[in-house]
N, CA and C atoms as an extended XYZ file, in Angstrom:
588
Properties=species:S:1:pos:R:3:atomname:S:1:resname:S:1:resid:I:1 pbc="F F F"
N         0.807       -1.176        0.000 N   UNK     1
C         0.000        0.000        0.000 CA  UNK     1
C         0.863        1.257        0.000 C   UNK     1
N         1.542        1.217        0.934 N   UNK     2
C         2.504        2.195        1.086 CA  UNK     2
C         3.304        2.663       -0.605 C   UNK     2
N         4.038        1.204       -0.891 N   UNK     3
C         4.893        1.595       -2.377 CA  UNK     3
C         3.631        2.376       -3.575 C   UNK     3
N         2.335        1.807       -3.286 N   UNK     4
C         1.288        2.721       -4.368 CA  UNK     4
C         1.451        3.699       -4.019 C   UNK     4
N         1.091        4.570       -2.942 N   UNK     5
C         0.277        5.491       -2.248 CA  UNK     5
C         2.155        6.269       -3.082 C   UNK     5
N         3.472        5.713       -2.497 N   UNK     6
C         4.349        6.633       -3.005 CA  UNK     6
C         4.613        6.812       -4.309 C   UNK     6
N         4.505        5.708       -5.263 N   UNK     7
C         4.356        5.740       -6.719 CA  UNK     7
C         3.156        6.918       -6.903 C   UNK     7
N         1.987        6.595       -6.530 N   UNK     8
C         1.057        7.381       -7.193 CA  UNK     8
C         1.574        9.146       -6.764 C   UNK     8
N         2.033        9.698       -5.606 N   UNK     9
C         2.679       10.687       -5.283 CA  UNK     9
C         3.823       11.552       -6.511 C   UNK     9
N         4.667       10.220       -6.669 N   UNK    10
C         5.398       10.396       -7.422 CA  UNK    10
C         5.096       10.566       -8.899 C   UNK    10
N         4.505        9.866       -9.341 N   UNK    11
C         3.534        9.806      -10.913 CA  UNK    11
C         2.716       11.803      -10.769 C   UNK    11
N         1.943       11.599       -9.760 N   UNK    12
C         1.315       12.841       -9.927 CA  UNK    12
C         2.309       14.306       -9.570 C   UNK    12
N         3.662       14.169       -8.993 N   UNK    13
C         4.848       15.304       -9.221 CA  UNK    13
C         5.109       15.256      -10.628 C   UNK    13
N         5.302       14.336      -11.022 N   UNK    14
C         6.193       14.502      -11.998 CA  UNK    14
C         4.775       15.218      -13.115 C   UNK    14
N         4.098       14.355      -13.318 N   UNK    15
C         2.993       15.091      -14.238 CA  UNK    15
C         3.068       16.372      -13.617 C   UNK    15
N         2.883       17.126      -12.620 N   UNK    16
C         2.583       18.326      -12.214 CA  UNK    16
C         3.663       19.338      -12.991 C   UNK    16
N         4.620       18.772      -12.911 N   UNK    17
C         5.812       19.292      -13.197 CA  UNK    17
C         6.005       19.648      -14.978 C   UNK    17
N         6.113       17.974      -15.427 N   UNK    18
C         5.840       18.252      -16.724 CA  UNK    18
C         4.349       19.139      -17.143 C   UNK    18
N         3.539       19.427      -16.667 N   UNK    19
C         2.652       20.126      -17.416 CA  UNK    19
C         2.774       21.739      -16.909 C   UNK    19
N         3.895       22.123      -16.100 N   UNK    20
C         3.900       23.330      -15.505 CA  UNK    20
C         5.568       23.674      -16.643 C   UNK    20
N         5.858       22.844      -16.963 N   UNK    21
C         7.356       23.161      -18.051 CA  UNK    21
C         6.561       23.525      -19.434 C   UNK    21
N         5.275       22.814      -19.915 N   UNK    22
C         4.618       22.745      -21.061 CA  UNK    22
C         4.298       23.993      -21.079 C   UNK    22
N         3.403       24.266      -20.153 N   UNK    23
C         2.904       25.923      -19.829 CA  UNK    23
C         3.826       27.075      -20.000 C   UNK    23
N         5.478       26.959      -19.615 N   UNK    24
C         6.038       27.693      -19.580 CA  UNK    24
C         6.467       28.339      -20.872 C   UNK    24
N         6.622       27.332      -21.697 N   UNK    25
C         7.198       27.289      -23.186 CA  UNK    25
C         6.277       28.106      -23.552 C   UNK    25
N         4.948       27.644      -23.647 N   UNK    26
C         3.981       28.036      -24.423 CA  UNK    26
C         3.635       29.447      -23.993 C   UNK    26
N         3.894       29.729      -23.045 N   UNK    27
C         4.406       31.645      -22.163 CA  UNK    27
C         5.166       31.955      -22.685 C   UNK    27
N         6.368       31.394      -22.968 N   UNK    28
C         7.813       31.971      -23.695 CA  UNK    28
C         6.738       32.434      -24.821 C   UNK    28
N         6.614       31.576      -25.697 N   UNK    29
C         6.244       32.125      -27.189 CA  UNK    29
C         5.154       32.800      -27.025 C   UNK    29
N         4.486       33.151      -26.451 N   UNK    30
C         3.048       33.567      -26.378 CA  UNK    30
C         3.314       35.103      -25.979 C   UNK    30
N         3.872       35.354      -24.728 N   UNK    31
C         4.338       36.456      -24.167 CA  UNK    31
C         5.380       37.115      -24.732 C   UNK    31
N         6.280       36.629      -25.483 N   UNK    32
C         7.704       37.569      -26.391 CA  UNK    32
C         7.194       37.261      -27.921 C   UNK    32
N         6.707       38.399      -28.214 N   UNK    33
C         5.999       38.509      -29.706 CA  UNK    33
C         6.841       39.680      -30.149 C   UNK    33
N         7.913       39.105      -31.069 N   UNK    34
C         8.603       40.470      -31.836 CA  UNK    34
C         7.988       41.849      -31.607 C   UNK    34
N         8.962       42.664      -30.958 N   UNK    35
C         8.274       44.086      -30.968 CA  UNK    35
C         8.433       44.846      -32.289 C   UNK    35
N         7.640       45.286      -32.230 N   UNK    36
C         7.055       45.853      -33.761 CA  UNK    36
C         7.819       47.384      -33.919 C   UNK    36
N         8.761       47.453      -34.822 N   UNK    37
C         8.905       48.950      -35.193 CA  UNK    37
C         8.147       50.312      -35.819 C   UNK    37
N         8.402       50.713      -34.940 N   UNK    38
C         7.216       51.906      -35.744 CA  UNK    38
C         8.607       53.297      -35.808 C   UNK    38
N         8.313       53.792      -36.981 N   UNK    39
C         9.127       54.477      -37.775 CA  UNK    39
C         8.689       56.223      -36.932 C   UNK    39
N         9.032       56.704      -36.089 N   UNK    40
C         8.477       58.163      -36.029 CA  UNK    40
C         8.612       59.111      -36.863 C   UNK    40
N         7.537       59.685      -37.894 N   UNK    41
C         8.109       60.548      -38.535 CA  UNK    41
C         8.694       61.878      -38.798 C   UNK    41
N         8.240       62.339      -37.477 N   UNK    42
C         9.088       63.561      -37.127 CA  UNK    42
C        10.577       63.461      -36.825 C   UNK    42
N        11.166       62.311      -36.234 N   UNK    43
C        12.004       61.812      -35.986 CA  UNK    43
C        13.184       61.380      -37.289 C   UNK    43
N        12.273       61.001      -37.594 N   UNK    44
C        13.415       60.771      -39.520 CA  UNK    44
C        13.484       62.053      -40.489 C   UNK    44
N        12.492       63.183      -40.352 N   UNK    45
C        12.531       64.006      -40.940 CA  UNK    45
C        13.651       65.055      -40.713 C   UNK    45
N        14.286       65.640      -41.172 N   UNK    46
C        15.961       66.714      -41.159 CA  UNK    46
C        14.973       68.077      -40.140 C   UNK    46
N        15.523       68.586      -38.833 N   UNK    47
C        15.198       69.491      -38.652 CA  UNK    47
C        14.872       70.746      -39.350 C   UNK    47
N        14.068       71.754      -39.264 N   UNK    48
C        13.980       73.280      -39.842 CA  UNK    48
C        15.220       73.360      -39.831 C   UNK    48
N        15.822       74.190      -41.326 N   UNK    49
C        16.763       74.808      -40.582 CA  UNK    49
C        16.565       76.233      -40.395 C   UNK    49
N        17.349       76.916      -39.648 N   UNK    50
C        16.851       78.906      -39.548 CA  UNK    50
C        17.535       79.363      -40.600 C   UNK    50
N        15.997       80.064      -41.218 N   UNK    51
C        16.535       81.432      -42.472 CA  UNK    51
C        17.427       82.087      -42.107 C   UNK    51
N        17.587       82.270      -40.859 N   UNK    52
C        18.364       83.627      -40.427 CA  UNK    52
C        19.535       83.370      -39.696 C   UNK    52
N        19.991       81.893      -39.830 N   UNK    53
C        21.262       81.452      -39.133 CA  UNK    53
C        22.509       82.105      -39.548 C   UNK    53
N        22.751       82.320      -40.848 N   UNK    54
C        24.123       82.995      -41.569 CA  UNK    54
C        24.067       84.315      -40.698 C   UNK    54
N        22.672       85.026      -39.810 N   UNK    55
C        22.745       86.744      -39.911 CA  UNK    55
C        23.253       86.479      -38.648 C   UNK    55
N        23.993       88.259      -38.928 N   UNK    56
C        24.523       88.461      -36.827 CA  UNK    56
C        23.494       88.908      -36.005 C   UNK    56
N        23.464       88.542      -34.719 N   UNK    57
C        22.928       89.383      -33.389 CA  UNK    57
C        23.041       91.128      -33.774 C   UNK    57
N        22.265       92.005      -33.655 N   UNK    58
C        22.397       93.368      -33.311 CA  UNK    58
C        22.249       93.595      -31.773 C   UNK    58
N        23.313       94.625      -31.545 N   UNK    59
C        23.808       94.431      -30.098 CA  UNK    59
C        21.968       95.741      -29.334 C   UNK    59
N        21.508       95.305      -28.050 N   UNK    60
C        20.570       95.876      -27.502 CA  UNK    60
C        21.011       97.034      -26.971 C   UNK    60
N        20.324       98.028      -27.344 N   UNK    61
C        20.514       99.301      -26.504 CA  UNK    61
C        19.940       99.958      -25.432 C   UNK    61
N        20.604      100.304      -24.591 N   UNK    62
C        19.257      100.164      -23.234 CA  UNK    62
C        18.955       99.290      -22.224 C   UNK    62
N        17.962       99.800      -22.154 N   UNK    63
C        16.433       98.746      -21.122 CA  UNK    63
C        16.121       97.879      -22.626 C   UNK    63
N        15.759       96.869      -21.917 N   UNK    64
C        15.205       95.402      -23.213 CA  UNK    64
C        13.208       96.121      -23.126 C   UNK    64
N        13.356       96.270      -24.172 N   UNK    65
C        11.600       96.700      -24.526 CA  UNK    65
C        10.970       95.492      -25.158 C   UNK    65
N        10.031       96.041      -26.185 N   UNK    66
C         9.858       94.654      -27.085 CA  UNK    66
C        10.710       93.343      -27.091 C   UNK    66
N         9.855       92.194      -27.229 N   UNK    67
C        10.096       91.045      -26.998 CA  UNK    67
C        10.294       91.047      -28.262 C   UNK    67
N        11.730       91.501      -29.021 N   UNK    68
C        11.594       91.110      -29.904 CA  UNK    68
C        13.055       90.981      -30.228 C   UNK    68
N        13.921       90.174      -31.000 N   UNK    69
C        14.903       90.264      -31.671 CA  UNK    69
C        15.226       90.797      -32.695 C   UNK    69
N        16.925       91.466      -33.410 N   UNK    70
C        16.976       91.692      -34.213 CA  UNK    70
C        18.346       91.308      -34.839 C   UNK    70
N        18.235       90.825      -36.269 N   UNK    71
C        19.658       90.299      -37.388 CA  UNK    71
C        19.913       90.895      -38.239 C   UNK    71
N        21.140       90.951      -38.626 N   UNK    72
C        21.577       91.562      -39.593 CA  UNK    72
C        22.162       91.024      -40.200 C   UNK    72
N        22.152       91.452      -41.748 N   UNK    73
C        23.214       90.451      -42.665 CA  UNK    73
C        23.556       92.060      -43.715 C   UNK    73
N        24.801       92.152      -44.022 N   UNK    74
C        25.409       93.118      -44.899 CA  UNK    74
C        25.716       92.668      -46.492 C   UNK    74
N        25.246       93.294      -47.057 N   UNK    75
C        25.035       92.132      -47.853 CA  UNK    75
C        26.183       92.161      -49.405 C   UNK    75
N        26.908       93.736      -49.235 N   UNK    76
C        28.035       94.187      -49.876 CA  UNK    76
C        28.706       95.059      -49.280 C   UNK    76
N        30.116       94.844      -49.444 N   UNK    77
C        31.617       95.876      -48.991 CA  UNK    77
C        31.366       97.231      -48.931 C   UNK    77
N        31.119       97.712      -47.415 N   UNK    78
C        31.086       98.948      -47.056 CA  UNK    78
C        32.363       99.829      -47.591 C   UNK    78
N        32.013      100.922      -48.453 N   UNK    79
C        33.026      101.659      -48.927 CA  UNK    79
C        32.410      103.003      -48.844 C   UNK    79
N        33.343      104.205      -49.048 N   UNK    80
C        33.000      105.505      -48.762 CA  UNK    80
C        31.954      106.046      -50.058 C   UNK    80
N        31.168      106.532      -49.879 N   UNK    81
C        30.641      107.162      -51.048 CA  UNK    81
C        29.740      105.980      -52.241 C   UNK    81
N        29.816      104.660      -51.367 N   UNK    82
C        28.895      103.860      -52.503 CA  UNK    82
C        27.834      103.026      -51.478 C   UNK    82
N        26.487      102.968      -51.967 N   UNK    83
C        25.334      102.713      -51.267 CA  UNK    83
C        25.840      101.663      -51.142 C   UNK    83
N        25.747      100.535      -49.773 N   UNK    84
C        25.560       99.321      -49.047 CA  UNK    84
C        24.281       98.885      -48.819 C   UNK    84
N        23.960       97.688      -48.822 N   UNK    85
C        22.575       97.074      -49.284 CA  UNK    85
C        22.622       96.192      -47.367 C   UNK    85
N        21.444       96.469      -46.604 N   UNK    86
C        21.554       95.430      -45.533 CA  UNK    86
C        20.444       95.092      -45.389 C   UNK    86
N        20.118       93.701      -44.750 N   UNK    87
C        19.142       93.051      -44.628 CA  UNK    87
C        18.942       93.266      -43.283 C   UNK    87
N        17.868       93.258      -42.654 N   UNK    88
C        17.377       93.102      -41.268 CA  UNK    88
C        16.337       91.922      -41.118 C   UNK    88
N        16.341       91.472      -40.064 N   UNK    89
C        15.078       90.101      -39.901 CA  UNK    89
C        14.683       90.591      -38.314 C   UNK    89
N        13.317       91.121      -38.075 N   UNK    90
C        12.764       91.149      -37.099 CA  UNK    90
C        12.314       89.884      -36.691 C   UNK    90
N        12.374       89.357      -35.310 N   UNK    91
C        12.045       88.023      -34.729 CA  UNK    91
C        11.565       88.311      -33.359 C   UNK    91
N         9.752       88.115      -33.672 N   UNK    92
C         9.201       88.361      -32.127 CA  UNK    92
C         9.484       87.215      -30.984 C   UNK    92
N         9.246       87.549      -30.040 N   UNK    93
C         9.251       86.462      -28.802 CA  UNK    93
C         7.722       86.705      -28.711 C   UNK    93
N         6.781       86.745      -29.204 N   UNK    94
C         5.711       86.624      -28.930 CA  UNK    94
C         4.938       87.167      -30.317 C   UNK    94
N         3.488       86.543      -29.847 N   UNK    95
C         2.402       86.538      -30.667 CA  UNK    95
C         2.161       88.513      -30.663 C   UNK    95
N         2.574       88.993      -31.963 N   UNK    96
C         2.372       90.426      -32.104 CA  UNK    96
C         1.465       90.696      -33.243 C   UNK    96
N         0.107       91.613      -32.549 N   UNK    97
C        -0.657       92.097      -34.210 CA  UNK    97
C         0.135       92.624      -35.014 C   UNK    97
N         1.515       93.690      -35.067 N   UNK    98
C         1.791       94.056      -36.123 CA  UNK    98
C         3.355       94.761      -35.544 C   UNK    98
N         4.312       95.216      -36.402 N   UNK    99
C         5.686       95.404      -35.748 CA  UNK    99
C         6.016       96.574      -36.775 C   UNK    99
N         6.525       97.361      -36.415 N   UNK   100
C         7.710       98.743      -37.396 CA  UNK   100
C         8.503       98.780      -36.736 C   UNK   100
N         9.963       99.389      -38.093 N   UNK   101
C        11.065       99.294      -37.749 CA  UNK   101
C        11.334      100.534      -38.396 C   UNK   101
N        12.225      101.260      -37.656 N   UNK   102
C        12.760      102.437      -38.225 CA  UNK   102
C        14.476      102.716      -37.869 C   UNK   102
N        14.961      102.859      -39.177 N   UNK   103
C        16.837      102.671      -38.860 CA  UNK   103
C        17.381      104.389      -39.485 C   UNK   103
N        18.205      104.827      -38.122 N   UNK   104
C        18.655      105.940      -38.514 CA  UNK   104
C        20.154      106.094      -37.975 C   UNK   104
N        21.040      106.990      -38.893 N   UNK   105
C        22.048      106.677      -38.782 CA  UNK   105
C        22.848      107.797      -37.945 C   UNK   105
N        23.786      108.468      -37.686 N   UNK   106
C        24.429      109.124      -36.701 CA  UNK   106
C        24.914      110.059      -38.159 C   UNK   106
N        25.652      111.241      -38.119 N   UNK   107
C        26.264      112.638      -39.032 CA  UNK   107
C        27.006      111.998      -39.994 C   UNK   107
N        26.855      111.977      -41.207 N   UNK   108
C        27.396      111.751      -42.289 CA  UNK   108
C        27.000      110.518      -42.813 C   UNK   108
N        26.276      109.836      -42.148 N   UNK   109
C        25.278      108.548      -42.681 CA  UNK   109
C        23.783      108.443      -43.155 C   UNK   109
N        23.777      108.359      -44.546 N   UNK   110
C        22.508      108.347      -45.001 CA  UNK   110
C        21.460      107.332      -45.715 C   UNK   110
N        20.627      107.312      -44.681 N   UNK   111
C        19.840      105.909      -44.752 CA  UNK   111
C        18.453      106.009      -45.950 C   UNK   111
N        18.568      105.214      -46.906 N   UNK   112
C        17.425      105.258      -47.826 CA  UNK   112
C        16.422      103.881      -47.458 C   UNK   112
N        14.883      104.116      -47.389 N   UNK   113
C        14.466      102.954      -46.952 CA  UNK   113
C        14.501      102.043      -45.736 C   UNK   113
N        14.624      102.950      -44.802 N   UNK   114
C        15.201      102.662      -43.167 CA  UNK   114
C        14.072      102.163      -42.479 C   UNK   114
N        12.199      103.029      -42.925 N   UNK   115
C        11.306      102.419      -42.630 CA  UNK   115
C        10.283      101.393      -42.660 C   UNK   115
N         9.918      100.559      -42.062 N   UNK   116
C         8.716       99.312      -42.723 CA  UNK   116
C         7.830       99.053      -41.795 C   UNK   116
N         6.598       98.796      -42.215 N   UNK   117
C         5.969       98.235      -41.595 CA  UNK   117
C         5.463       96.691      -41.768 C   UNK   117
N         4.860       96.148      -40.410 N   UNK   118
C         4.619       94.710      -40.934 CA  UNK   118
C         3.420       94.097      -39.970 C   UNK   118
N         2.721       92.894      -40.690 N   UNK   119
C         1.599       92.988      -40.124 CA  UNK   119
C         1.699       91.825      -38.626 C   UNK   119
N         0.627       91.297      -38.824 N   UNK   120
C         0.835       90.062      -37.363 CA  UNK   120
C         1.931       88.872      -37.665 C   UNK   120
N         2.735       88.466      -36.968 N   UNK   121
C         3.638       87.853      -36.772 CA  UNK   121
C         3.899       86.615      -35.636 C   UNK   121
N         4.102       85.548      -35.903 N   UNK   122
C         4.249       84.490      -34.931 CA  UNK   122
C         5.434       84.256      -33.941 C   UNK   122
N         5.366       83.692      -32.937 N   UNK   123
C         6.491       83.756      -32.311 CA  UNK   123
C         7.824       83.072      -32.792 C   UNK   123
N         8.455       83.310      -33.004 N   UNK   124
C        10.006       83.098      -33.965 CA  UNK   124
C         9.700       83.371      -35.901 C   UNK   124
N         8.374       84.089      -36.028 N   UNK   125
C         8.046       84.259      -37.450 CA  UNK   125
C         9.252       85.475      -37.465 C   UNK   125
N        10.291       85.386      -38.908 N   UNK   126
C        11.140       86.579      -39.291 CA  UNK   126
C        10.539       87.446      -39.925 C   UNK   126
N        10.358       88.742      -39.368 N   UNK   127
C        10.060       89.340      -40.491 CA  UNK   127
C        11.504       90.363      -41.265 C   UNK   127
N        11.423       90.628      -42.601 N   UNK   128
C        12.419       90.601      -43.610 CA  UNK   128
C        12.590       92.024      -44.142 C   UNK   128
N        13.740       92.615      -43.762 N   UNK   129
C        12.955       94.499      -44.363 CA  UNK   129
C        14.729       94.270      -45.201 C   UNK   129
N        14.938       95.342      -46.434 N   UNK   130
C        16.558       95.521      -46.858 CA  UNK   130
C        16.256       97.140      -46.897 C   UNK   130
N        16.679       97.762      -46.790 N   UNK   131
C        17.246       99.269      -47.165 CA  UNK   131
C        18.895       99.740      -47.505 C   UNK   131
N        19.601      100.730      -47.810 N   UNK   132
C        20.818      101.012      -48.462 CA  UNK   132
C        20.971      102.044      -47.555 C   UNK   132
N        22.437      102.441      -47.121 N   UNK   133
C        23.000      103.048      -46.388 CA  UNK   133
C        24.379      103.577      -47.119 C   UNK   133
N        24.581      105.121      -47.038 N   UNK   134
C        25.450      105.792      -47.568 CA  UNK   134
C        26.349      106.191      -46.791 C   UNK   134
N        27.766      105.981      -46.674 N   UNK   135
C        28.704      106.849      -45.534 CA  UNK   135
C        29.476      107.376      -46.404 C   UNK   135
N        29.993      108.979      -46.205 N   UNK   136
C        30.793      109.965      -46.947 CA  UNK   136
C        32.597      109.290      -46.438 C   UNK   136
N        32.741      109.256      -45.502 N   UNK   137
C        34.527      108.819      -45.113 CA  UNK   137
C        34.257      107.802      -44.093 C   UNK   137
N        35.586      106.974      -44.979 N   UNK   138
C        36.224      106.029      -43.953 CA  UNK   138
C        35.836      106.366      -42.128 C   UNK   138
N        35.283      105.203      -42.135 N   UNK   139
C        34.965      105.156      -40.428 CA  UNK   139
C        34.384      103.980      -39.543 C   UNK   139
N        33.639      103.914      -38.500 N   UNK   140
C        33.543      103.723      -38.078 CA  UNK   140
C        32.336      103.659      -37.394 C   UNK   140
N        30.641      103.177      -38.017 N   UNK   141
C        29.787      104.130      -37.858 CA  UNK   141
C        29.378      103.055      -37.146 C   UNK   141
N        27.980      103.441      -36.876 N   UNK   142
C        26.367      102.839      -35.633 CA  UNK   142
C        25.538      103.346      -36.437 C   UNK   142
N        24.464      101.935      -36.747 N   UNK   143
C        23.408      102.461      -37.471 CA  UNK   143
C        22.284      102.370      -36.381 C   UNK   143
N        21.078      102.886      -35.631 N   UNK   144
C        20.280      103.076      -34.428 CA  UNK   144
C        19.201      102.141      -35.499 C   UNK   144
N        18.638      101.181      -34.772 N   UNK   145
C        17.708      100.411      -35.704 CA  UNK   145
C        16.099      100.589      -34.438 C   UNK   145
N        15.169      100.993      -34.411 N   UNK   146
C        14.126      101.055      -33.482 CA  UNK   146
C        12.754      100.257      -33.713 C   UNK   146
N        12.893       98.827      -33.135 N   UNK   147
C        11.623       97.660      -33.526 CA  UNK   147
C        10.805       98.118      -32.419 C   UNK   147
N         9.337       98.305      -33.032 N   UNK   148
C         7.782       98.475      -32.059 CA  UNK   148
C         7.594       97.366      -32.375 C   UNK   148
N         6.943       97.126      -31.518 N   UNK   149
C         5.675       95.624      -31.522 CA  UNK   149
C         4.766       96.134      -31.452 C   UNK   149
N         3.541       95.548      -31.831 N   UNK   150
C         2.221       96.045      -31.038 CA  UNK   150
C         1.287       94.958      -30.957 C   UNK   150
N         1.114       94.414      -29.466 N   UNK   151
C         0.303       93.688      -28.879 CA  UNK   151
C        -0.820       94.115      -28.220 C   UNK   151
N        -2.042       93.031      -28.441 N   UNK   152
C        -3.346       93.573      -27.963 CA  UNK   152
C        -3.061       95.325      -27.563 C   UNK   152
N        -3.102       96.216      -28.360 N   UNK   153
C        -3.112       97.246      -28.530 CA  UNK   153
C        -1.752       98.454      -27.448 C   UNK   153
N        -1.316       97.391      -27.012 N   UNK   154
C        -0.018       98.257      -26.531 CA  UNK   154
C         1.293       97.791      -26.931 C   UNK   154
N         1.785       99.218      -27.575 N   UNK   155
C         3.092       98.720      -27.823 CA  UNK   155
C         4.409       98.699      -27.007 C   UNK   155
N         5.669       98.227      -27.343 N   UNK   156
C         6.777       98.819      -26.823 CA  UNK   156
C         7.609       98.554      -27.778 C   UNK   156
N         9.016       99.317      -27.798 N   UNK   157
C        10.088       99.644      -28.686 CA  UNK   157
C        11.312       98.993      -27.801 C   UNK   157
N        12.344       98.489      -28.539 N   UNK   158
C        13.302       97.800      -28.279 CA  UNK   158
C        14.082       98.734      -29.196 C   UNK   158
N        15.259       99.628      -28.786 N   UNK   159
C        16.337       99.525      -30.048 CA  UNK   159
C        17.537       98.931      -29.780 C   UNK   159
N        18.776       98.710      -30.910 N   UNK   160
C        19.172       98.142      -31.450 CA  UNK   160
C        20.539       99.112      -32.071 C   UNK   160
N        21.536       98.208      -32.025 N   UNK   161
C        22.815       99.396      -33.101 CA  UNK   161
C        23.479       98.158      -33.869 C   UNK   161
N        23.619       98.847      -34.938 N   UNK   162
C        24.705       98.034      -35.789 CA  UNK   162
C        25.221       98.434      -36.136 C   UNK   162
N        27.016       98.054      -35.851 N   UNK   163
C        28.442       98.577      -36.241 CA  UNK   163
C        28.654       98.091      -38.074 C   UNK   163
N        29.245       99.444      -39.077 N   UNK   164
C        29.349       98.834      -40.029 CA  UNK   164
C        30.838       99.653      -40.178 C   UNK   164
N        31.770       99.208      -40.691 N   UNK   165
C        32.905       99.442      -40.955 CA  UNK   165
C        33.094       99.781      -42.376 C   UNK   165
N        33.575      101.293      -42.261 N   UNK   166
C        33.271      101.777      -43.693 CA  UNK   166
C        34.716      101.616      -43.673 C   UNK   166
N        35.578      101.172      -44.989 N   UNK   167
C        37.262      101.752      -45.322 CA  UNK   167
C        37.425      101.765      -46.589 C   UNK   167
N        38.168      102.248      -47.498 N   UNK   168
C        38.523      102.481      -48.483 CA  UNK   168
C        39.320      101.563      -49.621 C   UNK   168
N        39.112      101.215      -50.150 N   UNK   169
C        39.386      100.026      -51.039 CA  UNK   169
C        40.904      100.359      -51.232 C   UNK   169
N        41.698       99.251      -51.394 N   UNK   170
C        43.294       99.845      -51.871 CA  UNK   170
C        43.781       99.137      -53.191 C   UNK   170
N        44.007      100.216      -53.964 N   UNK   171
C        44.229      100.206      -54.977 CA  UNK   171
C        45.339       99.021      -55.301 C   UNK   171
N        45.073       98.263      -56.193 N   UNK   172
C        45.579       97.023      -56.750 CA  UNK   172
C        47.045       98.029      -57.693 C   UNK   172
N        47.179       99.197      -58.215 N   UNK   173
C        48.544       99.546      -58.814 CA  UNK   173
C        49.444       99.655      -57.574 C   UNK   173
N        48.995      100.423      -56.530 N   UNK   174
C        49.637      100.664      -55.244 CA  UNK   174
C        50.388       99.410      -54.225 C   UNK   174
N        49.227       98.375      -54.555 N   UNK   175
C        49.878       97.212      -54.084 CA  UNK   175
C        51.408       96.494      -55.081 C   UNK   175
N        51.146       96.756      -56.230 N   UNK   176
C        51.836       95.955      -57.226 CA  UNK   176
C        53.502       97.099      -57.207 C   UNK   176
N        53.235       98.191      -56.902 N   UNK   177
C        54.028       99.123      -56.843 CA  UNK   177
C        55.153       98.841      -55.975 C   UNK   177
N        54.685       98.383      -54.537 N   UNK   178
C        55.001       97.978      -53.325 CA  UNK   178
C        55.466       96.782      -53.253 C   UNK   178
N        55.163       95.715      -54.089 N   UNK   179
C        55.713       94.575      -54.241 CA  UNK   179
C        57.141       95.107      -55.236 C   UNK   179
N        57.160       95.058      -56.094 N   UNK   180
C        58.463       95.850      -56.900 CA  UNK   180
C        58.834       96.255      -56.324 C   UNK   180
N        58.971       97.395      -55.379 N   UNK   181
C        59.916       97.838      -54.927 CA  UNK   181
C        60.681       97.203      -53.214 C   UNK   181
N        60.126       96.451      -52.527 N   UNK   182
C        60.081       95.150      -51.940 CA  UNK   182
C        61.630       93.895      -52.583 C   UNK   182
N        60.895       93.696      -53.860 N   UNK   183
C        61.822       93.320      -54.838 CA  UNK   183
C        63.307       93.872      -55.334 C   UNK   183
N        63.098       94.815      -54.997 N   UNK   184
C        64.469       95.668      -56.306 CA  UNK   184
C        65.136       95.996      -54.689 C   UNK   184
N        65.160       96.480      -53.807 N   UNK   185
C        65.426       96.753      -52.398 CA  UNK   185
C        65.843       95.172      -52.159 C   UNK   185
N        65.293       94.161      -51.813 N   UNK   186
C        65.836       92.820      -51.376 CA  UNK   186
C        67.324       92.503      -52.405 C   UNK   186
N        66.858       92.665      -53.752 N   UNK   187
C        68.121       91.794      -54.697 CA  UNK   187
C        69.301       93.371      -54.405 C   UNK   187
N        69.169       94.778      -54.532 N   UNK   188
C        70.405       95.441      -54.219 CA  UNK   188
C        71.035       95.466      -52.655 C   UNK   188
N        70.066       94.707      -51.451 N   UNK   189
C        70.771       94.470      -50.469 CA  UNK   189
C        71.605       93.149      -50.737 C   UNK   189
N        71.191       92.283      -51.172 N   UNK   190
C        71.896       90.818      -51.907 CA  UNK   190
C        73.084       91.057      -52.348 C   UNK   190
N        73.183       92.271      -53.423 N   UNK   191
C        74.355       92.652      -54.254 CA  UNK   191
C        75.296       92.808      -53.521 C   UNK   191
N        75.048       94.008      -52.695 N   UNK   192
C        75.665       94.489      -51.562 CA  UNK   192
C        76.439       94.125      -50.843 C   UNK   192
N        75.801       92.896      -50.179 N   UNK   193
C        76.767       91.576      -49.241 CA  UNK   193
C        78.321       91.199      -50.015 C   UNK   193
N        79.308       91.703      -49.175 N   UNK   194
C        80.125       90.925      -49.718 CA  UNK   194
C        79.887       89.205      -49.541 C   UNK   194
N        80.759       88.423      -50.506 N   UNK   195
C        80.601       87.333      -50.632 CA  UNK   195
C        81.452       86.800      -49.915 C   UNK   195
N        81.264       85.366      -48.961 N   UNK   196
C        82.278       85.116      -47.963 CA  UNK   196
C        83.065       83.961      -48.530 C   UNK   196
């Protein structure tokens, strides 16, 4: 009685066992089901890049007014007496009904097209103005650039300066002049040397 009673013990472990290993397998495969790739497509797509990355910072003047930024890009060789072409990009920090810009220059600088206006604008929307700027002599100038915003009906003004470096082109005979004589000065000090 006894050897049944332990056989049958034993018969019913082992079944217990084998059908708790069967179960397990069938969990393995059941429960680890290839995870599925999903492609994000914002994620594969190349970031924005910024219109206005090539332009410089214009340095703030003041108290910070308008939430707004301003860039500059020059867009030809400041020289005395010939119009320079510059770009500006207004960039709000906020949702603005509408923005003007007005650029004026300091004594002997003359600004054509300095004013613009522009309508509602998004927050990091650029807005895009060019005007031409005249300087009489070599120098050293500040152009005063003055951005309004105008939100739900109040505005404020932020200005702005931009350094443009006016100098004078040098003449390509003057250079070539200077090389020759560079030249003719080196070979009669050469001559010169006694020989050792």
């Amino acid at each position: 009685m006894k050897l049944r009673l332990i056989t049958n013990v034993v018969v019913t472990i082992f079944a217990v066992c084998s059908l708790a290993a069967c179960e397990s397998k069938k969990e393995e495969k059941t429960s680890a089901p290839e995870p599925k790739k999903t492609v994000n497509p914002q994620a594969s797509a190349p970031a924005p890049t910024d219109p206005t990355a090539s332009m410089a910072h214009a340095v703030v003047i003041g108290k910070s007014g308008a939430a707004v930024d301003l860039k500059y890009d020059v867009l030809n060789k400041p020289e005395p007496g010939k119009p320079v072409e510059i770009e500006i990009a207004l960039i709000p920090g906020v949702l603005v009904d509408s923005m003007s810009v007005n650029v004026v220059g300091q004594s002997g600088v003359h600004v054509s097209g300095g004013d613009a206006n522009f309508g509602k604008h998004a927050i990091g929307e650029a807005a895009r103005h060019k005007f031409t700027v005249e300087v009489e002599q070599p120098d050293v100038v500040y152009l005063t650039v003055n951005a309004t915003a105008y939100t739900v009906g109040i505005s404020s003004t932020r200005s702005f300066a931009i350094p443009l470096i006016v100098a004078s082109p040098v003449p390509a005979a003057v250079d070539n002049k200077t090389a020759d004589a560079k030249k003719e000065t080196g070979s009669s000090q050469a001559a010169a040397e006694p020989k050792k």
